[in-house]
N, C-alpha and C positions, 0 to 999 in steps of 0.2 A: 177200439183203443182202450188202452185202461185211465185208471182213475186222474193218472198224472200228467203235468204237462208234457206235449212231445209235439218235438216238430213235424210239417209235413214236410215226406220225403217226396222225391223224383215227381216237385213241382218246379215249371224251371224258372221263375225266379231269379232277379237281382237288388232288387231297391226294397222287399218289403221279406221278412223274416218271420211267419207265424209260426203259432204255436196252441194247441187245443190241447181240449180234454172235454170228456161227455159231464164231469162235473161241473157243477154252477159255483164258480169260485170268485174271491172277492180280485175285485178290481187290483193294478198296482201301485195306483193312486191313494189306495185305502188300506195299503196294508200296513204301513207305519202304525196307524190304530187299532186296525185291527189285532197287528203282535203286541200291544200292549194294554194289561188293562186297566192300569193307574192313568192313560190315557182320558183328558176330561172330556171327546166326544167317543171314546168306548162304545157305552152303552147307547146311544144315539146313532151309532153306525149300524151297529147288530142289529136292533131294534129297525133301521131302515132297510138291510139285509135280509130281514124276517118276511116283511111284506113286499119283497120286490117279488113283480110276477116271474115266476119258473117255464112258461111257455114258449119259451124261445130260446135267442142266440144271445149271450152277453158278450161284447167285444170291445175292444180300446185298444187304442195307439198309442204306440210309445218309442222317444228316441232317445238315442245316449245321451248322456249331462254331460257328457266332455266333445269337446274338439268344436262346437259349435255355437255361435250365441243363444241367447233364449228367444229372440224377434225370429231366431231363421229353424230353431227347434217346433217352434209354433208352426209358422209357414206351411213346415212339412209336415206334419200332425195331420193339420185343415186338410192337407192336398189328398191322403190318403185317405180322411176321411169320408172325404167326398167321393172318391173312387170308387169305394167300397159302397157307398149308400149307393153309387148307383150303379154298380155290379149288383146289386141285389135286386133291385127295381128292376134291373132290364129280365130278372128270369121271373121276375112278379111277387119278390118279395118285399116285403115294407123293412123300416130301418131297424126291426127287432127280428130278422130273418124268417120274418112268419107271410104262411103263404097267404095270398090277395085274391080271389077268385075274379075272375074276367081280365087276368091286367099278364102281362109279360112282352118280351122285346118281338119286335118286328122280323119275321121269319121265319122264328122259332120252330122248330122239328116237334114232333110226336112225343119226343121223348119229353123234352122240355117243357111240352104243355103239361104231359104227367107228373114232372116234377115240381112246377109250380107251385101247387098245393099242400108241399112237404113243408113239413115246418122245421128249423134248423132248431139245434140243441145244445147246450153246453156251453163252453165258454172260448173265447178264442181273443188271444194275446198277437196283436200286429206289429213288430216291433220295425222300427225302421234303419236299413244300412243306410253308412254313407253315404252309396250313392243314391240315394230318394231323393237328397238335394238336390243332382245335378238331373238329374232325368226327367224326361217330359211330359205332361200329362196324360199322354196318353199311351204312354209306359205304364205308368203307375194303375190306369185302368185297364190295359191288358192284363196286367197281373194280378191284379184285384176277380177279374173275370174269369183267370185262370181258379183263382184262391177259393172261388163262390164253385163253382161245378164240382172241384174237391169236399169239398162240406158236403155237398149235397150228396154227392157219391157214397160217403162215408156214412151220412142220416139214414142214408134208403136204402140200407143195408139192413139197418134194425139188429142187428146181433150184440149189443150192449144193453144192456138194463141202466135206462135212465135215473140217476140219484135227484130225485124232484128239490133236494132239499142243501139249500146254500150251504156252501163249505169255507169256513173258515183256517187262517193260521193259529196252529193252537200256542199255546199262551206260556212264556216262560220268564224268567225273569230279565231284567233288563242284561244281565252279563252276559249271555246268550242268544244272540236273536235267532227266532224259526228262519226255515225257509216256510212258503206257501203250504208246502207238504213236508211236513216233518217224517223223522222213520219212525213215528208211532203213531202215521198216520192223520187223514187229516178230522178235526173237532167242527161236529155238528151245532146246529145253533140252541138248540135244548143244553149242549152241554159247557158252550160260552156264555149262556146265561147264568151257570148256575151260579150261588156267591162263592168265591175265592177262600185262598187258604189263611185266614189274618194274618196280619202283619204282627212279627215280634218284635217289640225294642229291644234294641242293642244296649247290654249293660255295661255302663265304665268300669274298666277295672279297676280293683280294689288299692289305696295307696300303700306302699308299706310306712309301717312307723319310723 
């Protein structure tokens, strides 16, 4: 897969909407500060983004801000949450998609034991449909189960060159906002660090006599 986000196709899926990339990109909880850098925990995010470990799978949940209240937006966040942690654990992976030596689900095939030990990569956006609300637990972990042997699929293929190093939204002024992936590409974290362009004051115009 390349660098940017894209869904995963012909998984069958109804209540859960992902989305990857073998990049390590910031959360979308964080990206409000991150497109900004007049932003006053800017530098305190980057900076936390810098030393996050790169050895695994970075992943969150996310549901629409409309049509729902925020007590049932939660609800279903946790629920997936949990699916997912333990769609990982059952092929023996911990909640950072990194493999666990001696540990996977009851069963398990040949294949699966080899798999184990793979450690996931990149970054993966869970988004939640509508119906996540209505569906039942263990919908949501069927798919989540479905979700994890795709990743894993895709890792142990190995035909991508892993970008070890966080990717940020690069930085424009506020009349614009990025997306995640701008078309000039996304800005490394050596190059969000560096200092900005100063600010010019705006001169009043002159009155006439």
């Amino acid at each position: 897969m390349s660098g940017a986000f894209r869904s995963i196709h012909k998984l069958k899926v109804r209540a859960i909407i992902p989305s990857y990339t073998t990049k390590y990109s910031s959360v979308y909880a964080w990206n409000q500060i991150l497109d900004d850098r007049s932003h006053p925990l800017y530098g305190t995010t980057v900076r936390r983004y810098k030393q996050r470990d790169t050895s695994g799978l970075w992943w969150s949940v996310t549901t629409p801000t409309h049509g729902k209240k925020r007590v049932v937006r939660s609800w279903v966040c946790r629920r997936i949450r949990q699916a997912f942690r333990e769609a990982l654990e059952a092929r023996g992976l911990d909640k950072d998609g990194k493999g666990v030596a001696g540990t996977g689900g009851a069963g398990s095939n040949d294949k699966a034991r080899r798999q184990k030990l793979l450690n996931l990569y990149g970054t993966l956006r869970i988004g939640a449909h509508d119906q996540a609300s209505t569906a039942k637990y263990e919908e949501l972990r069927q798919e989540c189960d479905v979700l994890v042997s795709a990743l894993l699929s895709a890792c142990s293929r190995g035909k991508e060159t892993v970008d070890s190093r966080s990717v940020i939204p690069q930085y424009r002024p506020r009349g614009g906002r990025p997306s995640s992936f701008s078309a000039a590409g996304p800005m490394s974290l050596a190059d969000a660090m560096a200092p900005g362009v100063p600010h010019r004051k705006r001169q009043r115009p002159q009155q006439r006599n």
